[in-house]
C-alpha positions as CSV (number, residue, x, y, z in Angstrom):
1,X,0.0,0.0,0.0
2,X,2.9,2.2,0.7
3,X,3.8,1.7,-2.9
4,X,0.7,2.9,-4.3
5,X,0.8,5.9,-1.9
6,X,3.8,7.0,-3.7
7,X,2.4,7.2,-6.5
8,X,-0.7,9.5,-5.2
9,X,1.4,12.3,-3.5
10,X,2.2,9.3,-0.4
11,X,-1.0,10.1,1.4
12,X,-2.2,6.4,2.6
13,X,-5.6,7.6,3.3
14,X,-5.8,8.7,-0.9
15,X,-9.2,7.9,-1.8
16,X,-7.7,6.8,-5.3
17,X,-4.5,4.8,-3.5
18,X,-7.0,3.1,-1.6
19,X,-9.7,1.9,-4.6
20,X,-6.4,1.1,-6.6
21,X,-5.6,-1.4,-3.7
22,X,-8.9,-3.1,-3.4
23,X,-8.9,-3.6,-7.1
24,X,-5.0,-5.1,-7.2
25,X,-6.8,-7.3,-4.2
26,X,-9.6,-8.0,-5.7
27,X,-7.9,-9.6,-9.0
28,X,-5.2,-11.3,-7.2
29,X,-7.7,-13.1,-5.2
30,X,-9.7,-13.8,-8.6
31,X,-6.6,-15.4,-10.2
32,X,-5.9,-17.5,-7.1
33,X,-9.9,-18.9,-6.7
34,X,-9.8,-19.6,-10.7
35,X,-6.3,-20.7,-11.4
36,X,-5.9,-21.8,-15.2
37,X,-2.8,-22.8,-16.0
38,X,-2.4,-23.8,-19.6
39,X,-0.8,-22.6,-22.2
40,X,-3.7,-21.2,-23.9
41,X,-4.7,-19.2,-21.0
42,X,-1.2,-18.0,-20.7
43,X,-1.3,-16.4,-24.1
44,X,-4.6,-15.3,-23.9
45,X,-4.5,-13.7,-20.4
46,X,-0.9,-12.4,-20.3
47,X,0.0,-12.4,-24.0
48,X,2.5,-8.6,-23.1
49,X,3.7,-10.5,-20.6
50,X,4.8,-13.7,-22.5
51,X,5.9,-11.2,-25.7
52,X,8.0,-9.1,-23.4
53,X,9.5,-12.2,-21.8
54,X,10.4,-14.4,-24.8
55,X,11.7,-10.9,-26.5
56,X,13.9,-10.3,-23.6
57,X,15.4,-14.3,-23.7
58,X,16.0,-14.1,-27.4
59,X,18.1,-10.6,-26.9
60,X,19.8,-12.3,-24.0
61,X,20.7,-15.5,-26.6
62,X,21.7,-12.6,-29.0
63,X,24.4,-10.9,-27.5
64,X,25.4,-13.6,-25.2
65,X,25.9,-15.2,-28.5
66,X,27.7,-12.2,-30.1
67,X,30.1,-11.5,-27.0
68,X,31.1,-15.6,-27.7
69,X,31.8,-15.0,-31.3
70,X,34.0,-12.0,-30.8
71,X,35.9,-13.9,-28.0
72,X,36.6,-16.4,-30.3
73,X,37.4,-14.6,-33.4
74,X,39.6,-11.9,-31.5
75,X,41.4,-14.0,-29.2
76,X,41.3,-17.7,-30.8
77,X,42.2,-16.1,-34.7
78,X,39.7,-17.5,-36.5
């Protein structure tokens, strides 16, 4: 809650900081009572979240993969 009172000019007694909590609340207790946990749901639900996640792993692979190949090339004389 602290968090969200931030946010609002960090008065905890914020009208807005404290609606924006009950609805956090509210979903997180949603996803907990309903829990779906396929893939289907994933994508569906959460498909910035999966985008933004596999993004970030392939740009990882990328330059973890580029910093490999200039080892090798520089130091190695390929």
């Amino acid at each position: 809650m602290k968090i969200l009172a931030d946010f609002h000019n960090g008065d905890l007694d914020d009208p807005i900081t404290k609606e924006e909590f009950r609805i956090i609340k509210e979903a997180v207790i949603k996803d907990r009572l309903e829990p779906d946990t396929s893939y289907k749901a994933l994508w569906t639900r959460y498909r910035s979240r999966v985008l933004i996640a596999m993004s970030s792993q392939a740009m990882a692979q990328m330059v973890i993969r580029a910093i490999t190949e200039a080892y090798f090339q520089t130091y190695l004389g390929s």
